[in-house]
MIBATI-168127 format. One record per residue (C-alpha): residue in three letters; x, y, z. Coordinates in steps of 0.25 Angstrom, whole numbers, plus 5000, padded with zeros to 4 digits. Example, Ala and Ser with C-alpha at 12.3 -4.5 7.8 and 13.67 -1.06 7.14 Angstrom:
residues 2
ALA504949825031/SER505549965029/
***
This chain:
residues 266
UNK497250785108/UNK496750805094/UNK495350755092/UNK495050735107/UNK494250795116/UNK494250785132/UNK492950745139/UNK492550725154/UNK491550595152/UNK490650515165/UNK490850375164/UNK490350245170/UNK491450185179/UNK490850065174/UNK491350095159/UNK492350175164/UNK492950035169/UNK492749975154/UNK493650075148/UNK494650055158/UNK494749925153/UNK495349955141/UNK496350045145/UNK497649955144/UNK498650075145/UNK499050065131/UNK497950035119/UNK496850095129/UNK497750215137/UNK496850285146/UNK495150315149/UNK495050425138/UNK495850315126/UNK494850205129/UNK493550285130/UNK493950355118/UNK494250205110/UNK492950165115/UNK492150275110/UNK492750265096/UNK492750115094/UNK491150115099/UNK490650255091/UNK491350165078/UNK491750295071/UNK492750295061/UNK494050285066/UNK494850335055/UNK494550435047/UNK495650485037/UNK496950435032/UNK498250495028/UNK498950425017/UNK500550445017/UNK500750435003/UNK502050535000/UNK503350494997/UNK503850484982/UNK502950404975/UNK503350314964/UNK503450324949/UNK502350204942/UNK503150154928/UNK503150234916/UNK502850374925/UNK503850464929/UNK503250544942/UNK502950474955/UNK501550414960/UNK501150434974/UNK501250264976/UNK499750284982/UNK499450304968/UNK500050184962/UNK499250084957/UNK498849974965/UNK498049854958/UNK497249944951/UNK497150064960/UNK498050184966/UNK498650124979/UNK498050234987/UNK496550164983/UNK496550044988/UNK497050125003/UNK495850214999/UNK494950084999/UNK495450045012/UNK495250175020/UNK493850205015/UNK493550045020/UNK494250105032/UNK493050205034/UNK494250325029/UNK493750425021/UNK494950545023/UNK496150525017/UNK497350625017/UNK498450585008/UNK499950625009/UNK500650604996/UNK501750724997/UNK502250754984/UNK501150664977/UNK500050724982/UNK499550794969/UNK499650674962/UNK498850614973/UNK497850714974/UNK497650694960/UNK497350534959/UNK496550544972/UNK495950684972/UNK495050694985/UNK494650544987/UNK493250544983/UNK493450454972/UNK494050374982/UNK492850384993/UNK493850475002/UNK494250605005/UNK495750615003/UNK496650745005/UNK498050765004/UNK499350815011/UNK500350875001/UNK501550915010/UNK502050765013/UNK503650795021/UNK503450645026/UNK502550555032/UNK502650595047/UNK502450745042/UNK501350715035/UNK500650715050/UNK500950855051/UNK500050895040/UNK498750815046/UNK498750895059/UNK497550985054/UNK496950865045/UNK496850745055/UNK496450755069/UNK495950605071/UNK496850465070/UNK496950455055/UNK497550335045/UNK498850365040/UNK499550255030/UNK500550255021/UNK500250265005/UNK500750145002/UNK500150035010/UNK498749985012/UNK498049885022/UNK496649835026/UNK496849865039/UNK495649895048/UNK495750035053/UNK494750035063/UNK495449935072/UNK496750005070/UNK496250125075/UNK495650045087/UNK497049995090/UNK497750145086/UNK496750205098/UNK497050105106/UNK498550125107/UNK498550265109/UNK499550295100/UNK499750415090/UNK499950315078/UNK499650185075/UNK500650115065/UNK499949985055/UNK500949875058/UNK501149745046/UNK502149635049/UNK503149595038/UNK504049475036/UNK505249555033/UNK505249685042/UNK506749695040/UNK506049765026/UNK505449865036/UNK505649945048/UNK504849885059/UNK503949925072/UNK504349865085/UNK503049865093/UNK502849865110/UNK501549805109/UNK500649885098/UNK501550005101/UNK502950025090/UNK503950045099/UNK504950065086/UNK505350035072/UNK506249955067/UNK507049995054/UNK507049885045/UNK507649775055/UNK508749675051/UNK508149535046/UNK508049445057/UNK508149545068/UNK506849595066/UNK506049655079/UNK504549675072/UNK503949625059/UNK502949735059/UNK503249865050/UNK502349985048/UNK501149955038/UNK501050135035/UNK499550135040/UNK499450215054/UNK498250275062/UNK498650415068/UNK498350495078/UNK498350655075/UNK499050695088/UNK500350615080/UNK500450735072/UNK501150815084/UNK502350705083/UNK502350715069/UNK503450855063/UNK503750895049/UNK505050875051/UNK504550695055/UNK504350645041/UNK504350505043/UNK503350425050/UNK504150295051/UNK505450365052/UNK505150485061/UNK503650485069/UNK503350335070/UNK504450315079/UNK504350435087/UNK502750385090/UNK503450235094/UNK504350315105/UNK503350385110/UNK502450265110/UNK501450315101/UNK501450225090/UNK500850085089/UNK500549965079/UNK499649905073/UNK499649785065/UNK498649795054/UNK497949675051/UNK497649625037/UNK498149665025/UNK499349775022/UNK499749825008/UNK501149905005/UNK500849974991/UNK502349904986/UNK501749764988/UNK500249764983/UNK500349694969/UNK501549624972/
***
C-alpha cells in the first residue's frame, strides 16, 4: 500500500488484548488498523495536510463583464469566495492547497498566484476532463489521505474528527453528508449504517428514502486513484457509486455549519 510500511513488532499480551478490544470488524477491521489508529490519534500529528479544490466547470459572467469568473473568485461579503475556504483550512492546520480550475486556471493563478499572500502554498492542475479524472493527475502529487471539496461550498467542519471517523471505516473515501428539508431537490445517499449503499436521484416528494445529500467535502485516500480512469469523469455520476458497490464509500454527517456559494447572502 502506498505510504505503508510492513514491520514485525513484540507486543505485550496484555496490550495486545486492549487493541483487540477495538476491533469491531468494521470501524476497527483488524490488529494492524487499530494499532496504526492508535498510534496516530496518540503521536497528535497533523492529520491532513493538503487539499484539492475542484473548482472547474464554466464559471459565471458577474454584471456588466463579458468573460466568465471562476465562481471561487466571486465576491462574497467583501472577499473572493475562495478566501473565506482559505481561512478555514489554515484554522484546519492545512497549509497545501492544489487548486483544479480547468480552463480558468490562468485567471486563477492570476488573483491567487502562489498563496503566500494567503499564508498557504497553493498550486494548480490545468488539465481538468472532470471531477473524477482529476485523480488521475495527483497520482505523483499525493501519497497520504488528503481534503478534497467542491469550489463552491464551505463549512466549519472539524477535520480532525472527520478523519478519526474516515480511519475508522476503512474506506477509500469518506463523503461529508448535510440533511435537507426537501431532498426531492437532490439526489440522495441511502446509507447501511455509516456505509452509502447507493444514491438516490432526486426522489419523488413524499417517497423519499434519505434526507441526506452530499455536502462536496470528502477525505480521500491515494490507493482511490487506481479506481479512478480518464475515461470516469464524474464523481457523483461515475466513481461515487462504484466505491458504494464495492463497499468502500462511507458518510459522514458534518456537524455545525455548511455553506453552498448560491445561498451565502441571501
Amino acid at each position: 500500500m502506498r505510504n505503508r510500511s510492513r514491520i514485525t513488532i513484540t507486543i505485550k499480551n496484555e496490550l495486545l488484548k486492549n487493541i483487540d478490544r477495538i476491533i469491531d470488524g468494521t470501524e476497527i477491521k483488524n490488529r494492524s488498523h487499530a494499532i496504526e489508529f492508535l498510534l496516530a490519534k496518540n503521536f497528535g500529528e497533523q492529520k491532513i495536510k493538503k487539499a484539492v479544490i475542484l473548482a472547474g466547470g464554466g464559471g459565471v459572467v458577474p454584471k456588466g463583464k463579458i468573460k466568465p469568473v471562476s465562481r471561487i473568485l466571486t465576491d462574497c461579503k467583501g472577499k473572493m469566495f475562495v478566501e473565506h475556504v482559505f481561512d478555514w483550512l489554515k484554522k484546519e492546520g492545512i497549509k497545501e492547497v492544489i487548486i483544479s480550475a480547468g480552463d480558468l486556471s490562468l485567471e486563477v493563478k492570476d488573483k491567487i498566484g502562489d498563496g503566500s499572500k494567503f499564508g498557504l502554498q497553493v498550486s494548480y492542475l490545468s488539465k481538468d476532463t472532470g471531477t473524477a479524472s482529476v485523480l488521475k493527475y495527483l497520482v505523483n502529487i499525493i501519497d497520504e489521505t488528503f481534503l478534497m471539496m467542491n469550489g463552491d461550498v464551505l463549512s466549519d467542519v472539524d477535520l480532525d474528527e472527520m478523519f478519526d471517523f474516515h480511519k475508522k471505516s476503512g474506506g477509500l473515501c469518506t463523503i461529508g453528508m448535510i440533511s435537507v428539508k426537501e431532498p426531492s431537490l437532490f439526489g440522495t445517499i441511502k446509507l447501511k449504517g455509516s456505509q452509502i449503499v447507493d444514491f438516490i436521484e432526486k426522489p419523488k416528494e413524499g417517497k423519499e428514502e434519505s434526507y441526506l445529500i452530499n455536502a462536496g467535502i470528502y477525505l480521500v485516500e491515494p490507493e482511490i486513484y487506481k479506481s479512478a480512469s480518464y475515461k470516469c469523469l464524474s464523481l457523483e455520476k461515475n466513481l461515487f457509486p462504484a466505491l458504494a458497490k464495492k463497499g468502500n464509500l462511507f458518510g459522514y454527517y458534518l456537524q455545525g455549519k455548511w455553506f453552498h456559494l448560491d445561498k451565502i447572502g441571501k
